[in-house]
C-alpha positions in Angstrom: 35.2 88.3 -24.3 32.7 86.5 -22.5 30.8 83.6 -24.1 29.0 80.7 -22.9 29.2 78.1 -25.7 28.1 74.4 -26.4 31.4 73.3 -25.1 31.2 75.4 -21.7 32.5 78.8 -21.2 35.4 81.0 -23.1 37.1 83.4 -21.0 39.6 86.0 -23.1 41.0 89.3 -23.4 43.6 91.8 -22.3 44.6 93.1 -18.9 43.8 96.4 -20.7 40.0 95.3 -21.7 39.7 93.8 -18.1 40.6 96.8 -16.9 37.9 99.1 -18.7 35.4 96.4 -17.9 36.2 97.3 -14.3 36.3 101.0 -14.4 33.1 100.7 -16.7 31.2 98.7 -13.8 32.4 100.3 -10.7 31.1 103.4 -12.7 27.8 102.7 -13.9 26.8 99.9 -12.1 26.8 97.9 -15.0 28.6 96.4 -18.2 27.4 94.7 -21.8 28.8 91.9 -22.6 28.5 91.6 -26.7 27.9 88.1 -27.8 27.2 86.2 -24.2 25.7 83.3 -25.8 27.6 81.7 -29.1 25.4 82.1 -32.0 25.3 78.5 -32.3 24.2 78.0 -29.1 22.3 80.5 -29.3 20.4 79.1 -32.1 19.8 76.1 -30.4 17.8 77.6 -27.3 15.6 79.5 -29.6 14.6 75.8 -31.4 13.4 75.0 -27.8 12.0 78.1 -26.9 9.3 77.6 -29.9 8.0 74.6 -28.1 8.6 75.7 -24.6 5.3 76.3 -22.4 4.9 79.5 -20.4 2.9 80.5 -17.7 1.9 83.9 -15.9 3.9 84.9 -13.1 3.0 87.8 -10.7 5.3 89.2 -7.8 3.1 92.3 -5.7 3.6 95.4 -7.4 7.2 95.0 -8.4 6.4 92.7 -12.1 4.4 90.7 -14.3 5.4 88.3 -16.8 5.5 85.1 -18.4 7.6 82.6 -17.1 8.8 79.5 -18.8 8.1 76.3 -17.3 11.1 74.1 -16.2 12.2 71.6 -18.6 15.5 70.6 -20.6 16.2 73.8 -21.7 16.6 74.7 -18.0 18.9 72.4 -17.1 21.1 73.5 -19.9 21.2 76.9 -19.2 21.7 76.3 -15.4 24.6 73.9 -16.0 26.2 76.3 -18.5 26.3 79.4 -16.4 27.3 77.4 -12.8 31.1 77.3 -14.2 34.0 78.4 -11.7 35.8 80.0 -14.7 32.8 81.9 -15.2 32.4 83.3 -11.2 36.2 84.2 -10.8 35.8 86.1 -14.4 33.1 88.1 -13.1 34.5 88.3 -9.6 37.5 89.8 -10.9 35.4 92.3 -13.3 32.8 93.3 -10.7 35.1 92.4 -7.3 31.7 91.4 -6.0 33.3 88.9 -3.7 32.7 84.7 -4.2 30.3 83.5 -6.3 29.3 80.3 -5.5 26.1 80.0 -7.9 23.7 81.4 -10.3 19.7 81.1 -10.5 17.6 82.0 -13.0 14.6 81.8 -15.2 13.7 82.6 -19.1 10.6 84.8 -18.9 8.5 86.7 -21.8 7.0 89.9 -21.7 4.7 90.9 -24.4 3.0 94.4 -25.6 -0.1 94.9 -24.2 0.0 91.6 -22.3 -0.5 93.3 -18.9 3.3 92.6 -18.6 5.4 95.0 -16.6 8.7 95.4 -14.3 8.5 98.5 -11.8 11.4 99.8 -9.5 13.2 97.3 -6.9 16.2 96.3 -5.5 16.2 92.1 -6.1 16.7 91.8 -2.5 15.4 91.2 0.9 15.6 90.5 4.4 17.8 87.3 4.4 18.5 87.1 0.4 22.0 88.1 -0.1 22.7 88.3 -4.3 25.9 90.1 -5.6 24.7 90.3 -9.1 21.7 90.3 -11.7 22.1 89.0 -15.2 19.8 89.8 -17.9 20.5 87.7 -21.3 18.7 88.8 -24.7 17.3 85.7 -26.0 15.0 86.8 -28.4 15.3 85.9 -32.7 14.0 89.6 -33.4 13.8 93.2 -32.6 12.2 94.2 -29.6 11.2 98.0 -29.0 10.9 99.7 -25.7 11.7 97.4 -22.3 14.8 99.4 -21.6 16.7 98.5 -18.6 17.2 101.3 -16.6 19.5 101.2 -12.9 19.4 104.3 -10.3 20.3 105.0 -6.8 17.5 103.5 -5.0 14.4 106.6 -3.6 15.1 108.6 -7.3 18.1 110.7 -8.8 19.6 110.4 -12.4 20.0 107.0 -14.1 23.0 105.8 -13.8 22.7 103.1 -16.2 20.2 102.3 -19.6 20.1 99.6 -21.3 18.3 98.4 -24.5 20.3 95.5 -24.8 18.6 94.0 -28.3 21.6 92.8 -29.3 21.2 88.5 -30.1 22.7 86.6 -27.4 24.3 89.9 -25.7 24.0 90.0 -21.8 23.7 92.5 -19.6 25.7 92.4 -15.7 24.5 94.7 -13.2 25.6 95.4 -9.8 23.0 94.6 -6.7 22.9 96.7 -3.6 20.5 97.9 -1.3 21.5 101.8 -2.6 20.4 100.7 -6.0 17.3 99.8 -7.9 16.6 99.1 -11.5 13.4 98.6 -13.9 12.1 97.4 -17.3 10.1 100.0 -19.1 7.0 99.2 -20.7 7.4 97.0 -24.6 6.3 98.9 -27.4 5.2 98.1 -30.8 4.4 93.8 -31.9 7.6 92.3 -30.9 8.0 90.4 -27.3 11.0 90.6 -25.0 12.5 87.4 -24.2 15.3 86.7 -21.6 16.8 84.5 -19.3 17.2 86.6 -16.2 18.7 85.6 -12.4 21.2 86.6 -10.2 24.7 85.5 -9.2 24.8 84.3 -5.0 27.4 83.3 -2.7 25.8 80.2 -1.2 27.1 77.5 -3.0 24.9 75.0 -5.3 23.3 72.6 -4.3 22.5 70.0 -7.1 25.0 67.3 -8.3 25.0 68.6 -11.9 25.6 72.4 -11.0 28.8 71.4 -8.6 30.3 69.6 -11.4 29.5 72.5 -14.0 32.8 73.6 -14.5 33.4 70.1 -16.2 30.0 70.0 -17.8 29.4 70.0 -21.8 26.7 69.9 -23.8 26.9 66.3 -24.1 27.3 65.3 -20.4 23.8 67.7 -20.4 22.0 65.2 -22.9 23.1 62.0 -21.1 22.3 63.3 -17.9 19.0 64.6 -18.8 17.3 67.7 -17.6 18.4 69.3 -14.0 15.0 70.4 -12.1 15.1 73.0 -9.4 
């Protein structure tokens, strides 16, 4: 198991388990990992996210959403996830190479909001990313906005996704031969996830170096980390 928690990051579980994980990934290009965030920490973010302010973010052709603005609750989650127990566990899972940090945003997508994610690759001339992340953060039941991950120019899906589970996460393996999409929401219910991607460049702020120390406490004395 994989968990991020108020007290940092718990690592555990067989050679066998990590061993599945492994075949799972190098399989399907992807793995669920049940339970991500601690339900207690968990709960938490959601007490923020009722107060949080959002915004509408457009990239081209590729998506739509709504983005939440930076504020404490980002510099939780980005000093939770930059851990080095947390890169080697995943290097080992995905053998993706060194992480050296992650970067990411909690965005909304709502039914009939205009909100969309089409087919693309997260990457670019110059952007090197090993890995995308995809975290469920929502208190209920979403419909549709399946994740869905393909060889890039069409074929079969490899991998899909509805990952509605609370707290669960979803890793996924990005490469220029693959590309992956949100279908459209259905029903009343929004989708609500932190989403970002796992680099090799190492991190640059203060807070985010020392992550693998951090708690939640050291996060409430040291106040929010901006980007």
């Amino acid at each position: 198991m994989i968990q991020l928690t108020r007290g940092g990051v718990l690592c555990s579980g067989s050679a066998d388990r990590l061993q599945e994980l492994q075949s799972e990934f190098a399989e399907r290009h992807c793995i669920v990992l049940p339970q991500f965030l601690d339900p207690g920490l968990l709960t938490l973010i959601q007490r923020h996210l009722e107060r949080a302010e959002f915004y509408e973010l457009a990239h081209e052709d590729i998506r739509a959403e709504s983005c939440m603005a930076n504020n404490h609750l980002s510099g939780l989650l980005q000093l939770l996830t930059n851990t080095q127990e947390l890169f080697q566990t995943l290097e080992r899972i995905t053998g993706c190479g060194r992480i050296g940090q992650f970067q990411g945003r909690i965005y909304r997508m709502i039914p009939g909001g205009g909100h969309f994610d089409s087919w693309h690759t997260d990457l670019g001339p110059g952007l090197v990313r090993f890995l995308g992340l995809s975290v469920n953060l929502g208190a209920e039941l979403f419909s549709g906005g399946v994740f869905q991950l393909r060889e890039r120019g069409g074929g079969p899906i490899r991998c899909e996704v509805a990952n509605t589970g609370r707290g669960d996460a979803l890793l996924f393996q990005l490469a220029p031969n693959l590309s992956h999409r949100i279908t459209a929401l259905e029903g009343a219910v929004a989708k609500i996830a932190l989403a970002g991607w796992f680099h090799p460049q190492p991190p640059g702020h203060p807070l985010v170096r020392a992550g693998a120390q951090g708690s939640l406490a050291d996060f409430e004395e040291a106040g929010s980390v901006r980007q």
